[in-house]
C-alpha positions as CSV (number, residue, x, y, z in Angstrom):
1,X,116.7,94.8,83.4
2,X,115.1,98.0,83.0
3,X,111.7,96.7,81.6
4,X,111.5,94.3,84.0
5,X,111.7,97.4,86.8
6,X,108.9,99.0,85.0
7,X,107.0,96.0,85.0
8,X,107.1,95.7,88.4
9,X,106.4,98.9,89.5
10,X,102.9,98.7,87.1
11,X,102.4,96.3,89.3
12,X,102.1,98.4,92.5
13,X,98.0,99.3,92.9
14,X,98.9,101.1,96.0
15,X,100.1,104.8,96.1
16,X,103.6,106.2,97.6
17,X,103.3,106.8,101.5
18,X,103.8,110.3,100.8
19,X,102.5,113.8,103.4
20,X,99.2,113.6,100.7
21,X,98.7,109.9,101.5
22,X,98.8,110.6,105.4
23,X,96.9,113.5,104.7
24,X,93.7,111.5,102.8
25,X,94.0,109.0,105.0
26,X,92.9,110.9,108.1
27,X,90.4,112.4,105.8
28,X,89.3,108.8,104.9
29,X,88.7,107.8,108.3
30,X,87.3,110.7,109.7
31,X,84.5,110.3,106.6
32,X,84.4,106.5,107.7
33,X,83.7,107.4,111.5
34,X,80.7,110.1,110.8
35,X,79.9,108.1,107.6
36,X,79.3,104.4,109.3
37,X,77.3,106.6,112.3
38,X,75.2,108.0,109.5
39,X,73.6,104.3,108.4
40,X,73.9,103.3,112.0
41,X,72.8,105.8,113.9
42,X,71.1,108.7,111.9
43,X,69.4,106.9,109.5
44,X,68.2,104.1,112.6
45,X,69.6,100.6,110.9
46,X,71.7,99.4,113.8
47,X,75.1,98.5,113.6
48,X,74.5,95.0,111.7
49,X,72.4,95.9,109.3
50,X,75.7,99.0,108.8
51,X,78.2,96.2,109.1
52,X,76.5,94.1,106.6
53,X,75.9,97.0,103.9
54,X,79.4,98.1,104.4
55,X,81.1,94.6,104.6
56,X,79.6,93.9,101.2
57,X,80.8,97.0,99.7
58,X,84.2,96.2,101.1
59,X,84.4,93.0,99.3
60,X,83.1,94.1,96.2
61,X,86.1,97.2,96.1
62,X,88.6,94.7,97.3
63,X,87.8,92.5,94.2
64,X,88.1,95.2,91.9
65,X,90.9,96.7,93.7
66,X,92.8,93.5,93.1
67,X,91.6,92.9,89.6
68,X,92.2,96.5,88.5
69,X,95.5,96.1,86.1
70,X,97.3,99.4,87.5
71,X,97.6,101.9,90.4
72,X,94.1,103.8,90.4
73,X,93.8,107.0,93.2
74,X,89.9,106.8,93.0
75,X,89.6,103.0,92.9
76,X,92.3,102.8,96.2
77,X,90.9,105.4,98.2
78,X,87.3,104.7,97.5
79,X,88.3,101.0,98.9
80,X,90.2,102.6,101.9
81,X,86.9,104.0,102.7
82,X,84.3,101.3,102.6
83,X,87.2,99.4,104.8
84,X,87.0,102.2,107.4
85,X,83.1,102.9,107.7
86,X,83.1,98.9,108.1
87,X,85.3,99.0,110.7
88,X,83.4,101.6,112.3
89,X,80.1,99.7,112.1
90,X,82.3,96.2,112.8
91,X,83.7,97.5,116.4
92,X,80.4,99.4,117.6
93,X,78.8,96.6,117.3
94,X,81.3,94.2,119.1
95,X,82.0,96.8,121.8
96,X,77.9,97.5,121.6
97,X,75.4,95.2,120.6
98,X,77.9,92.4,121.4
99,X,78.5,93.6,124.8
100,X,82.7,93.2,124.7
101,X,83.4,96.9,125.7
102,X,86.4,99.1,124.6
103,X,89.1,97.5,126.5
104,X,87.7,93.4,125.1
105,X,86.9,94.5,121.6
106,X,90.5,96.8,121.4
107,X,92.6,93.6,122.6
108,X,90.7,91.1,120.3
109,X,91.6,93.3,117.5
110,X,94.7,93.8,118.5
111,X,95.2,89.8,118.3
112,X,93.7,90.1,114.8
113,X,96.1,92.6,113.7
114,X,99.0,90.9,115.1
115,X,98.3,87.6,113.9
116,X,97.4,89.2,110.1
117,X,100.8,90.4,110.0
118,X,102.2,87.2,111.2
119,X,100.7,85.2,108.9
120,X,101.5,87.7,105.6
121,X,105.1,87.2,107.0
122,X,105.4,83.9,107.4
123,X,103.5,83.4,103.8
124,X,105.3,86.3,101.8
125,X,108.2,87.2,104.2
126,X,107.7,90.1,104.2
127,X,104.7,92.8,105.6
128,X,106.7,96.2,103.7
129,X,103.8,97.9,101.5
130,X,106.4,98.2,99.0
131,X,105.9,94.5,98.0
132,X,102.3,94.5,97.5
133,X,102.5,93.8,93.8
134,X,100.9,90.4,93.7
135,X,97.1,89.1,94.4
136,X,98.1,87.2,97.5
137,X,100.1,90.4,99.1
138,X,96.7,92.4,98.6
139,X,94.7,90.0,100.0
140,X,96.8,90.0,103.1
141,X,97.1,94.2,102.6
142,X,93.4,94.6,102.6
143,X,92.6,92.1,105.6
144,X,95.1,93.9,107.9
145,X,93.8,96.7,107.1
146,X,90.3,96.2,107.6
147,X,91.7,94.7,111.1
148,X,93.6,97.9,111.7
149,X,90.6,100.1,110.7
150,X,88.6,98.2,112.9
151,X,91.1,98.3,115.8
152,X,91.3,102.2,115.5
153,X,87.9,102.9,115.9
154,X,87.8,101.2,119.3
155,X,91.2,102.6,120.5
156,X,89.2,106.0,119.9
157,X,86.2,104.9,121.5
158,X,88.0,104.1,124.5
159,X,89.9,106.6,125.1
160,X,87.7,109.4,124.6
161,X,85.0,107.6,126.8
162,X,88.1,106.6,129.6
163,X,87.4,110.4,130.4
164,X,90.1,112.7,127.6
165,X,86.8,112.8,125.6
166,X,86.6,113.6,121.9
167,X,89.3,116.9,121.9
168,X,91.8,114.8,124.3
169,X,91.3,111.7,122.4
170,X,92.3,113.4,119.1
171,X,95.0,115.2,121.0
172,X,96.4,111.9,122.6
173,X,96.2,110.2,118.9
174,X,97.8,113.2,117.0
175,X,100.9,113.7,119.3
176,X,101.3,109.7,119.0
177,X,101.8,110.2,115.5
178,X,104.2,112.8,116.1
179,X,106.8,111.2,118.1
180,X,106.0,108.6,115.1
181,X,107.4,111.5,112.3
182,X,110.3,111.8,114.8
183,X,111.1,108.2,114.9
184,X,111.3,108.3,110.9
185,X,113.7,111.2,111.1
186,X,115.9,110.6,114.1
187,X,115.8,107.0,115.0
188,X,117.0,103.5,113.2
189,X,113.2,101.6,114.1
190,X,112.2,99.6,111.5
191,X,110.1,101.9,108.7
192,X,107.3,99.2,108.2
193,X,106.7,99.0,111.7
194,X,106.3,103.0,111.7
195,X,104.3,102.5,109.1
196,X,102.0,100.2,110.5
197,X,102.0,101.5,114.2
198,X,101.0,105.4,111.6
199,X,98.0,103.5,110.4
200,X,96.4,102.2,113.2
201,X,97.1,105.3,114.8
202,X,95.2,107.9,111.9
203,X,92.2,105.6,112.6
204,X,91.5,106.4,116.0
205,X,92.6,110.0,115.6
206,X,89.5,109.9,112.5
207,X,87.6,108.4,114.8
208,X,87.3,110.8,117.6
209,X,87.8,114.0,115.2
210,X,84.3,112.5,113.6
211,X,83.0,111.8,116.9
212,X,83.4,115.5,118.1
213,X,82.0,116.6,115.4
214,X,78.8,114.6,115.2
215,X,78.5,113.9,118.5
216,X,75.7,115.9,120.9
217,X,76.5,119.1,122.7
218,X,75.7,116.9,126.1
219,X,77.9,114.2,125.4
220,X,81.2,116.8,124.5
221,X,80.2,116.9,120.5
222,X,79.6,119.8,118.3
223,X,76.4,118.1,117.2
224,X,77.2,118.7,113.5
225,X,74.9,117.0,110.9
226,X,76.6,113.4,110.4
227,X,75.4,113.5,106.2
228,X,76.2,117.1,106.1
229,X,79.8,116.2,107.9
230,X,80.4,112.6,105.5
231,X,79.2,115.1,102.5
232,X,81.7,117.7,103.1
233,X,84.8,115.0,104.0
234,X,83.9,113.1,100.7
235,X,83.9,116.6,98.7
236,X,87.7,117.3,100.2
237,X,88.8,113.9,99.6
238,X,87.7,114.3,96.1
239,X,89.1,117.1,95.7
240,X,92.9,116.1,97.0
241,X,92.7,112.9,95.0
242,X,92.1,114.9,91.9
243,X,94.4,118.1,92.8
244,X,97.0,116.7,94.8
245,X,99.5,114.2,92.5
246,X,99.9,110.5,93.4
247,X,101.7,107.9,92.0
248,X,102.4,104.0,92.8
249,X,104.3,102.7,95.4
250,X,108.4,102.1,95.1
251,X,109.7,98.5,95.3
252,X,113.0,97.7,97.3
253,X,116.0,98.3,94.8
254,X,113.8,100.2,92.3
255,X,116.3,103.6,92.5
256,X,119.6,101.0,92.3
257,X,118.1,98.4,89.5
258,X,116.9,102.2,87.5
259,X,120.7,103.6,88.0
260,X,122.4,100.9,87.3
C-alpha cells in the first residue's frame, strides 16, 4: 500500500497550494501582464502577432509539462507564465482588435471557464488539483487555466477602466482574495471552489499591478519601463523558485493510506 502512495504522489507535476505558490503566482501574472504588453505594445507587433508567439510557447511548455516524468518548480512555473502572457495578448486582442469590450470579452470567458470545469468534471469527476496526476487531468488543468488567465486579464481591464483605475483595481482584486483566506479559515465552502475563485482572482489583481506600473503617467501609470519591469519580476520569480521550498501536490487520503 505504501509504494503504491508513493507512486502516486510522483505522479503529481503540480506543486502544493502552499503561501509560496500564491505568492509566485501573483508574481507570474504580474510578469505575464507587463511581459505580453512588452511584445505587444513596446516592441509594436500587435496583439496577434503576441498571441501567436505566446500561444505557441504555451503549447510547447504544456507538452513538456505533461511529458515531464516528475514535479519540476522551473518546468511548472515557466508554463504558468507563457499561459498568463497569452492570456494577456489573447483578451486585448478580443476586447481590442476584435472589438468585444471588457464586459463581452469577461462574460465569454467566463462561459469558457465554466464550461472547462464542467466538462473536466463530467469526464474525470472531479476538478480538485489534487487529482491531477494523469495526462488527461493536465490537459484539462492547463486549458482552464489558460481560460482563467485569460479571463483575469479582462476582469482587470474592466474594472480599472470602469473608473477604480489601476490602484483601485488592485485594491478591489486584493481584498477579494481576502475574504477568500477567510472563507478557508472560517467557513465550510467547498476548498476547490476557493481555489479556483483564488486563481482567477491573482490574475486580474497581476494584471492591474502590471498595468500601473507600465502604464503612462496620463493614463494613472507609473510609466515604468515594461522590459525593465518583466526583467525584474522574472529575476524575483527565479529567485523564490530557487530559495523558497516546493514540493508536489497531496492526493485525497495520502496522510490516512501513509498512517495506516
Amino acid at each position: 500500500m505504501a509504494n503504491q502512495t508513493d507512486a502516486q504522489i510522483a505522479l503529481s507535476k503540480v506543486p502544493e497550494v502552499t503561501l509560496t505558490f500564491w505568492m509566485i503566482k501573483i508574481l507570474a501574472t504580474t510578469l505575464g501582464e507587463t511581459g505580453g504588453d512588452t511584445v505587444s505594445m513596446t516592441m509594436k507587433l500587435g496583439y496577434l502577432v503576441g498571441t501567436a508567439i505566446f500561444a505557441t510557447l504555451l503549447v510547447v511548455f504544456v507538452v513538456w509539462q505533461i511529458k515531464a516524468t516528475r514535479f519540476h518548480p522551473a518546468l511548472y512555473w515557466a508554463t504558468i507564465i507563457t499561459s498568463t502572457t497569452a492570456g494577456t495578448t489573447m483578451a486585448d486582442f478580443a476586447d481590442r482588435s476584435l472589438g468585444i469590450g471588457y464586459p463581452g470579452g469577461a462574460t465569454l470567458l467566463l462561459i469558457c471557464v465554466l464550461g472547462s470545469l464542467a466538462v473536466w468534471h463530467f469526464t474525470l469527476g472531479s476538478v480538485s488539483v489534487d487529482t491531477v496526476r494523469t495526462p488527461k487531468a493536465e490537459i484539462f488543468y492547463w486549458v482552464t487555466i489558460t481560460f482563467s488567465q485569460t479571463l483575469g486579464t479582462a476582469l482587470g481591464d474592466w474594472i480599472a477602466d470602469a473608473g477604480l483605475g489601476y490602484e483601485g483595481g488592485a485594491v478591489v482584486f486584493a481584498a477579494g482574495l481576502l475574504l477568500l483566506v477567510a472563507a478557508n479559515y472560517w467557513t465550510t465552502v467547498s476548498r476547490v471552489f476557493l481555489f479556483w475563485a483564488a486563481f482567477i482572482l491573482t490574475r486580474p489583481l497581476g494584471a492591474t499591478v502590471g498595468d500601473l506600473l507600465d502604464k503612462p503617467l496620463n493614463q494613472g501609470g507609473l510609466a515604468f519601463s515594461r522590459p525593465l519591469a518583466s526583467a525584474v519580476l522574472a529575476i524575483v520569480i527565479v529567485g523564490c523558485i530557487l530559495l523558497l521550498p516546493q514540493r508536489a501536490g497531496r492526493h485525497p487520503g495520502e496522510e490516512r493510506k501513509t498512517g495506516s
